[in-house]
C-alpha positions as CSV (number, residue, x, y, z in Angstrom):
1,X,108.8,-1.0,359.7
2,X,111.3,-0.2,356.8
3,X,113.3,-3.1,357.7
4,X,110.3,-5.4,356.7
5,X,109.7,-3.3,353.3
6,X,113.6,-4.3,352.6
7,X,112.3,-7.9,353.1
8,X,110.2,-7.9,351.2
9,X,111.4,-6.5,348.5
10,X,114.3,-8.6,348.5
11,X,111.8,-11.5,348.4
12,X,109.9,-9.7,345.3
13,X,113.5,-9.6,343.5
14,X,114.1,-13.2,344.2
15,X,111.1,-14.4,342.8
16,X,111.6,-12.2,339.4
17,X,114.7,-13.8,339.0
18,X,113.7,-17.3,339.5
19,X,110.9,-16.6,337.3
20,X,113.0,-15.3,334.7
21,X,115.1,-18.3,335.2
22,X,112.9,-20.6,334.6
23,X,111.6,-18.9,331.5
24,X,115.4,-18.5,330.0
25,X,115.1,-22.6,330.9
26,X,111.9,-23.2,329.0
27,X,113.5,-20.9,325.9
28,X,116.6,-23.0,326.1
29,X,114.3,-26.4,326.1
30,X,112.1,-24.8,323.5
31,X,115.1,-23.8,321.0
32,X,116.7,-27.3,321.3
33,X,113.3,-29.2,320.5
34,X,113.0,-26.9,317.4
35,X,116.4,-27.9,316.5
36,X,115.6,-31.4,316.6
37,X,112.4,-31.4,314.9
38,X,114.2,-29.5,311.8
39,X,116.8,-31.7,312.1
40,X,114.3,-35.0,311.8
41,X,112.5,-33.6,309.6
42,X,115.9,-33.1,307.4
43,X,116.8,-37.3,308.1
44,X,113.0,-37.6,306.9
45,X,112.8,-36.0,303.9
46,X,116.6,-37.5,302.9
47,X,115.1,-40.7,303.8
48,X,111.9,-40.2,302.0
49,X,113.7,-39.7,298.5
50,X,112.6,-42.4,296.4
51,X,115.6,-44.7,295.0
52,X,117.0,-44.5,292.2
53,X,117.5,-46.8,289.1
54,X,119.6,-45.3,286.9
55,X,122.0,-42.5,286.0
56,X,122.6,-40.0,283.1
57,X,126.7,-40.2,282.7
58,X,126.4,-38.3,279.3
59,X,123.9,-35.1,278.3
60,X,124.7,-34.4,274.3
61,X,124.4,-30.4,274.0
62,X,121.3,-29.4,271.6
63,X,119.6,-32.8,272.1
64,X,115.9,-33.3,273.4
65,X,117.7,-34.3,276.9
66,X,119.9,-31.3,277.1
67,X,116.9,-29.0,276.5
68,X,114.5,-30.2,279.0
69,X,117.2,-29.7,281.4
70,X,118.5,-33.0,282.0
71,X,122.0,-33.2,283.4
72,X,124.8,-35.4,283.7
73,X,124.7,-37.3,287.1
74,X,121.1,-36.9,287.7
75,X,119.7,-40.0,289.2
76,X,116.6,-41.5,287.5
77,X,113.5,-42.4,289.9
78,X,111.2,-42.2,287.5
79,X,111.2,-42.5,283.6
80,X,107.3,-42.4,282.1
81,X,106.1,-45.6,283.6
82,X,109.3,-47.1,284.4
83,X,110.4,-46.8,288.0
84,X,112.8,-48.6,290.4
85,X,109.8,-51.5,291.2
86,X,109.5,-52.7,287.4
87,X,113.1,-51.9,285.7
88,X,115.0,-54.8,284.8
89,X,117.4,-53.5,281.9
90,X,117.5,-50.5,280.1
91,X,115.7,-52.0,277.1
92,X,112.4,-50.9,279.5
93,X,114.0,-47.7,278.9
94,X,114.4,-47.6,275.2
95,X,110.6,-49.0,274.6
96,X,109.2,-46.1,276.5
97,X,111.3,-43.5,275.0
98,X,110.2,-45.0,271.3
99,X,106.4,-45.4,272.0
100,X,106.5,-42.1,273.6
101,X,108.1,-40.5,270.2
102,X,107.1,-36.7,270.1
103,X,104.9,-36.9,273.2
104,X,106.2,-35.4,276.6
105,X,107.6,-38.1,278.8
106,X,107.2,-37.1,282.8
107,X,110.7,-37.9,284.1
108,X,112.0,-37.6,287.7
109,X,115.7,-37.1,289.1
110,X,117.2,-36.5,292.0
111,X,119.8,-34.0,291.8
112,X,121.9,-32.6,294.7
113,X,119.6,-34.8,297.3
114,X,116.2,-32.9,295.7
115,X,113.6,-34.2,293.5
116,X,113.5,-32.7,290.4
117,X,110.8,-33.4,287.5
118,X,111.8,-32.9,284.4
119,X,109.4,-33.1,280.9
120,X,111.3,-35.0,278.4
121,X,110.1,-35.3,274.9
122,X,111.7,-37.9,272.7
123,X,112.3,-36.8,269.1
124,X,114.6,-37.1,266.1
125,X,117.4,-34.5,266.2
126,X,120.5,-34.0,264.9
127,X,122.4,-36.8,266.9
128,X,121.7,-40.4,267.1
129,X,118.4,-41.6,269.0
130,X,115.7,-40.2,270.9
131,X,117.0,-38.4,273.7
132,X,121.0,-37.8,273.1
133,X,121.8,-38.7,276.7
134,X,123.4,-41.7,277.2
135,X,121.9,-43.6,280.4
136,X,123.1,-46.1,282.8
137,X,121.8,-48.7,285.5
138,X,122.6,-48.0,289.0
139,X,123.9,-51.2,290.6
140,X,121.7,-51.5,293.6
């Protein structure tokens, strides 16, 4: 009878809709958990940056340190072999940059919240010292 065609067709409609409900649902659920996990994996990686030692407060224009891109306020993780486990004084500083005279020096910095390396090579220039940045400890 076409009353029971009506029926049933109301029936089919009803399910579509909870079906697409429950799919709009899962979507929702979906984009929130992606949210999240980019969101942790943001709090991770800012966790995961390695600490600092040290700071550049001065870059000397023309100097080794100006020209392999060092800047001011970029935080010093890693200087050749000296890194925030085994620097005492800045003196651990000055040795590497002399025994590393004219011989690329791997440093890394953090600037802006990234990691940044940067190759350094101490040499004589124009200015005073190695480098022609002027460098100072981070009070931890």
């Amino acid at each position: 009878s076409p009353a029971g065609l009506q029926n049933d067709h109301k029936a089919l409609m009803k399910q579509v809709e909870e079906a697409l409900h429950q799919l709009h649902a899962r979507e929702k659920e979906k984009h929130a958990r992606d949210e999240a996990e980019a969101l942790a994996e943001a709090m991770s990686q800012n966790r995961s940056l390695p600490q600092a030692f040290a700071k550049v407060n001065a870059v000397t224009p023309g100097s080794p340190a100006s020209l392999s891109g060092l800047q001011v306020d970029d935080e010093i993780v890693e200087f050749g072999s000296v890194n925030v486990n085994n620097f005492q004084n800045l003196q651990n500083i000055a040795m590497v940059v002399q025994h590393s005279e004219g011989r690329p020096l791997s440093v890394t910095v953090i600037r802006s919240g990234r990691k940044v390396h940067v190759g350094l090579t101490p040499k004589r220039w124009a200015g005073k010292g190695l480098l022609g940045c002027n460098i100072i400890p981070l009070q931890r």
